[in-house]
C-alpha positions in Angstrom: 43.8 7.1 77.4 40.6 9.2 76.0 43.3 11.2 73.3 44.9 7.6 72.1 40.9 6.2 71.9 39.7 9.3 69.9 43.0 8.8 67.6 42.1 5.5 67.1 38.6 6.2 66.0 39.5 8.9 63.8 42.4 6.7 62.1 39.5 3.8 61.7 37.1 6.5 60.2 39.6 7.6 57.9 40.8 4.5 56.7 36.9 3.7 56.3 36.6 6.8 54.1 39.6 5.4 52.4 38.0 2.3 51.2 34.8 3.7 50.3 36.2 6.2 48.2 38.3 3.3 46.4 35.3 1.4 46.0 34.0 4.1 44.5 36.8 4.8 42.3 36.4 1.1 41.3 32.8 1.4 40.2 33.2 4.2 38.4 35.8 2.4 36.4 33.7 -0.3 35.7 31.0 2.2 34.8 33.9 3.9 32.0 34.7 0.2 30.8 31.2 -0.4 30.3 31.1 3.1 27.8 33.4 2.0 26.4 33.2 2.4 21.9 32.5 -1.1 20.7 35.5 -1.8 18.5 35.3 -4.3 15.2 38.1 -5.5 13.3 37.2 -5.4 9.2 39.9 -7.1 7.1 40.2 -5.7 3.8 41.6 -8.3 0.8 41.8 -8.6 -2.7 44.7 -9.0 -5.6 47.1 -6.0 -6.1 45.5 -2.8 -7.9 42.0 -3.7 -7.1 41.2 -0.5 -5.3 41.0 -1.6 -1.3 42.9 1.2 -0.6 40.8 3.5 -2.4 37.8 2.4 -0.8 38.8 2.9 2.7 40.7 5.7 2.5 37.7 7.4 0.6 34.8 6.2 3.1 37.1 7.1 6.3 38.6 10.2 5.0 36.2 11.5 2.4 39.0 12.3 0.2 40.3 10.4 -3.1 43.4 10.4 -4.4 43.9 8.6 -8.2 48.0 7.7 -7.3 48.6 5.1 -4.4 51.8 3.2 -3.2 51.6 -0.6 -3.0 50.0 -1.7 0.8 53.4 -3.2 2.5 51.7 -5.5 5.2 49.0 -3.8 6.4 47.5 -0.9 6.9 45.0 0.6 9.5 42.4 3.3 9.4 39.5 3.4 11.9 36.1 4.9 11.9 33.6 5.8 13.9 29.9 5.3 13.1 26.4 5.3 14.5 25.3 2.0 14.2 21.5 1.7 15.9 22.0 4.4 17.9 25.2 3.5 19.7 29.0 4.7 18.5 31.5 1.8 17.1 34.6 2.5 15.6 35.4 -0.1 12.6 39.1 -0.7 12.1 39.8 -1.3 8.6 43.0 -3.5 8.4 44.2 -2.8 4.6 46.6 -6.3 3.6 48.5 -6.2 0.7 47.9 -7.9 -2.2 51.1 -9.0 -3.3 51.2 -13.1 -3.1 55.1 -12.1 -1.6 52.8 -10.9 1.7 50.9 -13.5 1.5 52.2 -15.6 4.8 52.1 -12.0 6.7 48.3 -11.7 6.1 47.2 -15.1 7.9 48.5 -13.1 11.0 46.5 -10.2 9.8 43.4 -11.9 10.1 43.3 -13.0 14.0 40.4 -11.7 15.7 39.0 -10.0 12.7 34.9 -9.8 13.1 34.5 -9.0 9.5 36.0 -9.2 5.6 35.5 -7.3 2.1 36.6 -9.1 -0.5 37.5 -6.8 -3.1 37.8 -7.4 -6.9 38.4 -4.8 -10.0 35.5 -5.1 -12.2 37.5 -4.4 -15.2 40.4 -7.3 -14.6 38.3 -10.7 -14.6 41.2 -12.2 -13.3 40.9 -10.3 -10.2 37.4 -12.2 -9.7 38.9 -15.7 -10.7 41.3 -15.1 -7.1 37.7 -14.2 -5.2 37.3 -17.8 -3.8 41.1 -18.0 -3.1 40.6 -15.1 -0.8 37.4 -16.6 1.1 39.1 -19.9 1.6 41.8 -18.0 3.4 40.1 -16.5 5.4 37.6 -18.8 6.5 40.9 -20.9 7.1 42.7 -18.3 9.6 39.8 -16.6 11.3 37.2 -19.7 12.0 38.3 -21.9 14.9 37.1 -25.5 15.6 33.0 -25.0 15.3 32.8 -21.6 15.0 30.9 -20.1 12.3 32.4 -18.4 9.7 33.2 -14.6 9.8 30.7 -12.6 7.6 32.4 -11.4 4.5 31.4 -8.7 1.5 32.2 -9.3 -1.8 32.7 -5.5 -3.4 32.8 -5.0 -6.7 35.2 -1.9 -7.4 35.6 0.3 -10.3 32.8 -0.4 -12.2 32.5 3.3 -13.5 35.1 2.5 -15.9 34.2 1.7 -19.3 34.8 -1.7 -19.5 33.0 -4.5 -21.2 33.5 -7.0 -18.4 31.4 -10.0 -18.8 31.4 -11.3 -15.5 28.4 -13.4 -14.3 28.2 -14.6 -10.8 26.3 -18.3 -10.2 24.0 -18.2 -6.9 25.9 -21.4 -5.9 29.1 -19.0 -6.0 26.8 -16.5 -3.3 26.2 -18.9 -1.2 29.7 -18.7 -0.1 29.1 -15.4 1.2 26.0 -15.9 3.1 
C-alpha cells in the first residue's frame, strides 16, 4: 500500500511538472508573439511606365536597373527599418498599371496601412490619372467610418530634362492630408 501511495504521488508530481512546464511554454510564446516585427502593408500605384518599380526595387535593394518588365498583378518586396527605435518591415505591394489589371488591384488593396501614388513628372498625363488613383483607393481600403489610409504623392523622374509645367493647387493637397 505505501509503494502504490509513493507512485501515486510521484505520478501527481510529474504531471504537476508537466503543466508548469506548458505554462511556461505558453508564456514564453506569448512573450515571442509580443517581439514580434511590426508588419505594414504599403501599396504602390500609378499609370504604366511611371517608375513604381524603380522606386522600390532601388530603396529595398539598393540597386537600379534602367530595363524593367511590365508589373503582372502585383508584386512584393519587403523591408526592414528602424523606425523610433523599434524594427518594422514595410511590404511594398507593386500593382500594375495597366487599366486590363485594374479589377485585380481592388483586391490588392485590402488591409493596406499605407499608399504612394506615383506619377512621371515628364508625362502630364500621368498626373491627370493622380486623383483616379486616390479615389480608388480611398474606395477599397476605407470601411464604413474609418478614416482614410495615409497616402504619398511621389513625383518620379524629375532628373530628366523635361519642361513639364505641372502646378499643383493646395485644394488638390488637401486630398492627401
Amino acid at each position: 500500500m505505501d509503494g502504490l501511495l509513493l507512485l501515486l504521488l510521484l505520478l501527481l508530481l510529474l504531471l504537476l511538472l508537466l503543466l508548469l512546464l506548458l505554462l511556461l511554454l505558453l508564456q514564453g510564446a506569448k512573450l515571442r508573439k509580443s517581439w514580434k516585427v511590426p508588419n505594414w502593408k504599403i501599396v504602390v500605384v500609378g499609370d504604366m511606365g511611371v517608375g513604381k518599380s524603380s522606386i522600390i526595387i532601388r530603396h529595398t535593394t539598393k540597386q537600379f536597373f534602367s530595363d524593367y518588365e511590365s508589373t503582372i498583378g502585383a508584386d512584393v518586396w519587403p523591408t526592414t527599418i528602424n523606425l523610433n527605435d523599434e524594427r518594422t518591415t514595410l511590404h511594398f505591394w507593386d500593382l500594375a498599371g495597366q487599366e486590363r489589371y485594374g479589377a485585380i488591384n481592388h483586391c490588392y488593396y485590402r488591409n493596406a496601412d499605407g499608399a504612394f501614388i506615383v506619377y512621371d513628372a515628364s508625362n502630364p498625363q500621368t498626373f491627370n490619372s493622380v486623383l483616379q488613383w486616390k479615389y480608388e483607393l480611398d474606395k477599397y481600403t476605407t470601411g464604413q467610418n474609418e478614416p482614410p489610409i495615409p497616402c504619398i504623392l511621389l513625383a518620379n523622374k524629375v532628373t530628366r530634362h523635361c519642361y513639364c509645367s505641372i502646378t499643383i493647387s493646395s485644394s488638390f493637397l488637401i486630398l492627401f492630408m
